[in-house]
Structure formats: structure tokens, C-alpha cells
C-alpha positions in Angstrom: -9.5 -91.1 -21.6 -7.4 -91.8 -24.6 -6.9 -94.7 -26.4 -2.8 -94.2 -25.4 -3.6 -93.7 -21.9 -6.1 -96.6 -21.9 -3.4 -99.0 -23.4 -0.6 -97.8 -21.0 -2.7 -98.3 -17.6 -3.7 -101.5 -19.3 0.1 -103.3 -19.8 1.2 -101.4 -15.9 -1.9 -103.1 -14.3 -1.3 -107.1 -16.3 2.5 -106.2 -15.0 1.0 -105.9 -11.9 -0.7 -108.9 -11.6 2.2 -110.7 -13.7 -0.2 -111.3 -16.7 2.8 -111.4 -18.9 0.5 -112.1 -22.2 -2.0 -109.4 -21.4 1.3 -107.3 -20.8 2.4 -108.2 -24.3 -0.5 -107.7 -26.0 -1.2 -103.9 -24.5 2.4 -102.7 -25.2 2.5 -104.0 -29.1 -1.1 -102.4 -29.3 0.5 -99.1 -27.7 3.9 -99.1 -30.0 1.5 -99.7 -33.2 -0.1 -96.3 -32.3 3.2 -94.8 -31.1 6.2 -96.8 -32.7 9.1 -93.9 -31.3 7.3 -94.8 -27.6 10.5 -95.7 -25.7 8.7 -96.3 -22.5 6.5 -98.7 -23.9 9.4 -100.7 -26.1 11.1 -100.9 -22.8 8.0 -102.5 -21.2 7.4 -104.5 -23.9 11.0 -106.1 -23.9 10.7 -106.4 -20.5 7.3 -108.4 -20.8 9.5 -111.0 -23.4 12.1 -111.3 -20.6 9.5 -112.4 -18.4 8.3 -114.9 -21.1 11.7 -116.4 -21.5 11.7 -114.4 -25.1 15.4 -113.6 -24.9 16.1 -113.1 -28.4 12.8 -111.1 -28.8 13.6 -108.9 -25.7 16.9 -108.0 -27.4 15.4 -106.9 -30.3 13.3 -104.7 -28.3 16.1 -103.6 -26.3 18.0 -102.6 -29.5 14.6 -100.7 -31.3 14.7 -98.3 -28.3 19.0 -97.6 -29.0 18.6 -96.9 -32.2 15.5 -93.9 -31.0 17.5 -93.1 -28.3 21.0 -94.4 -28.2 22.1 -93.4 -24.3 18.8 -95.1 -22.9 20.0 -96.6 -19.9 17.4 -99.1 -18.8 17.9 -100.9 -22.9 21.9 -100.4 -22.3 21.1 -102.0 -18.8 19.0 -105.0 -19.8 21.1 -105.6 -23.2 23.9 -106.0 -21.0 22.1 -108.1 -18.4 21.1 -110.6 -21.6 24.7 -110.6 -22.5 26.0 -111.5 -19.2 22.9 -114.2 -18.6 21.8 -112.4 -15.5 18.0 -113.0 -16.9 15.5 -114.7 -14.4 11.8 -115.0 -14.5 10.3 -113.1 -11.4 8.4 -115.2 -9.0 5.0 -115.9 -9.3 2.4 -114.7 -6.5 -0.5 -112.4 -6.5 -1.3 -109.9 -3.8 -3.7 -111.9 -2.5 -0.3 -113.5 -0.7 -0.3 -110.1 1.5 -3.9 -111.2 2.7 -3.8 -110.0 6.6 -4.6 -112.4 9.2 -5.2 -111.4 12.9 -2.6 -113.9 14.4 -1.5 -115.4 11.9 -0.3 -112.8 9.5 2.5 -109.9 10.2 4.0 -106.8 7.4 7.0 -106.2 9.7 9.9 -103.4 8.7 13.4 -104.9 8.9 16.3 -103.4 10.4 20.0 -103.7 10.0 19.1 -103.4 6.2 21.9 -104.5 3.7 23.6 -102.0 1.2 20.9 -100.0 -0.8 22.3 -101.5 -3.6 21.7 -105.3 -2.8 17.9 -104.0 -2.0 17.6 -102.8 -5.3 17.9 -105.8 -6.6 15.1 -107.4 -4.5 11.6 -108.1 -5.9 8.6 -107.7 -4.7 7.1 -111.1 -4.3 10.2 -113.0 -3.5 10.4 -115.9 -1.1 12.3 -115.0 2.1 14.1 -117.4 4.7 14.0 -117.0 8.2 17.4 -117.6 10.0 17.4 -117.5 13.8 20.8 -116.1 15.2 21.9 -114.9 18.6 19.7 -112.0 19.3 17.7 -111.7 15.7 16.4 -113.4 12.9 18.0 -112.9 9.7 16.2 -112.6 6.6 17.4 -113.5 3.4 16.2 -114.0 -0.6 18.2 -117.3 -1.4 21.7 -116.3 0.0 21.1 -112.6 -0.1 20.7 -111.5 3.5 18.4 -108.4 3.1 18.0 -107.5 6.8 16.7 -108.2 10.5 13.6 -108.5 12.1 13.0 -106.7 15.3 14.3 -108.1 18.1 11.6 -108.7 20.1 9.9 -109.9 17.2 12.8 -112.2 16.3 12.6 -113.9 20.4 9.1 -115.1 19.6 8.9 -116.2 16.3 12.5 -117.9 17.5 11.2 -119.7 20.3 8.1 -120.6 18.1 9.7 -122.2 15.3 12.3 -123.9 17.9 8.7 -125.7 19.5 7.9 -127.0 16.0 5.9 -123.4 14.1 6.6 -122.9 10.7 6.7 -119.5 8.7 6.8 -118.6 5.3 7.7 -114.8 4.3 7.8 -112.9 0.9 9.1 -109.2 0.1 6.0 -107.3 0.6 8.2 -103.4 -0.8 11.8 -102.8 -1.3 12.9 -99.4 -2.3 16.5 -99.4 -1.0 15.7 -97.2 1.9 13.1 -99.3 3.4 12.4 -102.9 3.5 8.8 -104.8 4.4 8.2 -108.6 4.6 5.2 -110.3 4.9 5.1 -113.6 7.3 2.5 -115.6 7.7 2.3 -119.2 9.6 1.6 -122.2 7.7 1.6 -124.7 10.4 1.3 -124.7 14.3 2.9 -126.7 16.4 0.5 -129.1 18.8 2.8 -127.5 21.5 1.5 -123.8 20.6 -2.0 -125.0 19.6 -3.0 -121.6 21.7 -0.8 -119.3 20.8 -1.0 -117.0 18.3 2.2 -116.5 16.3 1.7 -112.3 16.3 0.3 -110.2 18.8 -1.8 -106.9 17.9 0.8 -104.7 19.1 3.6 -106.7 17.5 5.6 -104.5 16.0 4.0 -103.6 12.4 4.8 -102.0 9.2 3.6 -98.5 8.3 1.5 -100.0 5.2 0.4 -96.7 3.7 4.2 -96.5 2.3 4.1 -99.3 0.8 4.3 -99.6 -3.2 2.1 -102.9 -5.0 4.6 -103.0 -7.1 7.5 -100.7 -7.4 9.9 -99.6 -10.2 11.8 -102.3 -9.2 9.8 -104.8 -10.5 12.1 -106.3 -13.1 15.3 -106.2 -11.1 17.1 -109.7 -10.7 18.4 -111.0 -7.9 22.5 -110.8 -7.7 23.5 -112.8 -4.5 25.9 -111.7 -1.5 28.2 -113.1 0.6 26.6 -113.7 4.2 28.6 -114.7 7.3 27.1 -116.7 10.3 26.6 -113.9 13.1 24.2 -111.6 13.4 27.1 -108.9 14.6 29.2 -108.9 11.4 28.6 -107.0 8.3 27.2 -108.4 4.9 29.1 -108.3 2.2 27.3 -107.2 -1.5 29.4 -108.6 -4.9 29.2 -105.2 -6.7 27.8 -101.5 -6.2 25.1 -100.6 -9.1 22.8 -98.7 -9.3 19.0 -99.4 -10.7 17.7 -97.2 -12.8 13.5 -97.0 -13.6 12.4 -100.0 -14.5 8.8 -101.8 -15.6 6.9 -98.5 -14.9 7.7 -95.0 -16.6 
């Protein structure tokens, strides 16, 4: 294997694991070997952005326009820093997707949001459970991303009403398709014997699902939400994503 190809499986797998310095480090090893690598300059600037290097990640940003002037994903992130859309992604490993029989569900959503408001959604991201009439919502901060199933969303309701509590992260987001993972944290003395998820709950197809995806680097842009689960969500603006951390 080459030293190149060593370097660039290196700064993808830190990215992975949100090793940020480790990230660093491989992509200013790869771009002393190959200083016209646009891929990696992109990576690179990305890594600073996660650092809270802003004026760092600009300078990246602006190393790859003047190789390649129309490179959309500098042009997106330059703009980004300019309109202080720059946020850290949050921290968790994938040992947070850890399956446990019971206690532990990877459940598709339906009635997904615009493709364009998933985009924007990060694997890893804490998600909010939000009973409604017949479903329970589930959003990232004020973003409603989409439904659980529901008869999924009658039990876990009528747990959490008798005192269960849930947490949930984006487990893959492509647009298309959107996974969570729940997991209870605490069992009500009421429900001491029930398990929160049965074994033929419905479950995620898990072979489709990405560690990370392109995605990974995308910020969060909220959306306006309204209180019933029969009305449509509203996203602040249609854009598109272009490839991100990995090339």
C-alpha cells in the first residue's frame, strides 16, 4: 500500500472516530506529499472547523480556490464561515449504537422531512422524542426529521407516560432514508418487567446503514415545526449538499 493511500485511510478513519488531531495530523502529512491534493485540503479545512480553527479553515478553504476555483464544497464552506453557520459536530463514538435485546432499537422513520432538511442532519446527533396523536415525532433541536412507526410510537408513548425515559441519536441520514437509535436510560418501577422493545418490534434494515456518511460535516439549519402530527413541516431554505468529509 502506498504511503498516499496509507495517509488518506488514516485522516477518513480519525474522522470517523472524531479524532480531530489525528485527522489533522494525516491530512498536513498527505498535502506535504501532494500539495495540489484538493480532496485532502478540503478534509483538512474541515478538520480545523471541527477544532474551532476558523481562520485556519479559511485559509484552507481558499488554498483549494486558487487550484481549483469552481470547487464547490471550498465555495460551500467559505460561504458557511462567512455567514457563521459553523458548529462543532457532536461528540459520540459508535459504541453509542451498542445493541441491547430490550433495551436498544435502530428503527427507520417515516413521514420523513424534505430531503433537504435531512441533509443537513449528522450522524451522531441527539434526537427528542415528542409524543402526538397517533406518532411520535422525532426531532434534532427544533428540526422535526420524521416519525416513528406507529405501533412503535403507542408503546414507547404509553411507556414514557408511566414514567420510561429514552434517549435517541441519528444512527444514518442520507436524505432518502432516515435511522435512529433509542435506547432506555431509565425504567419506570411501574414497568420494572417490561421490556421497552420487543424482538419483532419493527427494526431497521442495518446492512444499509453508512458509519459515517458524506454528510458528516453538514450543520444543522433549523425548521419550522407545527404541533400536529397531520400537518406538514416546514424547511427555511432548499440546498443542496454536496460531498463532504470523504472523497
Amino acid at each position: 500500500m502506498s504511503q498516499i493511500l496509507k495517509l488518506q485511510q488514516r485522516a477518513i478513519k480519525a474522522a470517523k472516530i472524531q479524532n480531530w488531531e489525528e485527522a489533522c495530523r494525516a491530512n498536513q502529512e498527505l498535502i506535504e506529499l501532494k500539495p495540489q491534493d484538493t480532496s485532502a485540503l478540503n478534509r483538512l479545512g474541515a478538520t480545523y472547523l471541527q477544532l474551532s480553527k476558523i481562520r485556519k479553515a479559511q485559509q484552507t478553504f481558499k488554498k483549494v480556490l486558487e487550484i481549483d476555483k469552481s470547487n464547490k464544497l471550498a465555495l460551500k464552506h467559505l460561504q458557511k464561515i462567512k455567514d457563521k453557520q459553523v458548529t462543532s459536530l457532536p461528540a459520540f463514538s459508535n459504541e453509542s449504537f451498542i445493541e441491547e435485546p430490550g433495551k436498544t432499537k435502530s428503527i427507520e422513520l417515516y413521514r420523513l422531512a424534505d430531503k433537504n432538511v435531512l441533509k443537513k442532519i449528522a450522524i451522531g446527533q441527539e434526537c427528542l422524542l415528542q409524543p402526538k396523536n397517533r406518532y411520535i415525532s422525532i426531532c434534532v433541536g427544533k428540526t422535526y426529521i420524521g416519525s416513528l412507526p406507529e405501533d412503535l410510537s403507542f408503546r414507547l408513548a404509553k411507556l414514557i407516560k408511566s414514567g420510561n425515559k429514552y434517549a435517541c441519536r441519528v444512527r444514518s441520514c442520507d436524505g432518502i432514508h432516515c435511522i435512529v437509535h433509542i435506547r432506555e436510560v431509565e425504567r419506570s418501577t411501574s414497568n420494572r418487567n417490561i421490556a421497552s422493545f420487543s424482538n419483532n418490534q419493527t427494526n431497521a434494515n442495518i446492512a444499509t446503514i453508512n458509519e459515517v456518511d458524506e454528510s458528516m460535516i453538514e450543520k444543522n439549519i433549523p425548521v419550522e415545526i407545527v404541533d400536529t402530527d397531520t400537518d406538514a413541516e416546514k424547511s427555511l431554505e432548499d440546498v443542496s449538499t454536496p460531498k463532504d468529509y470523504l472523497d
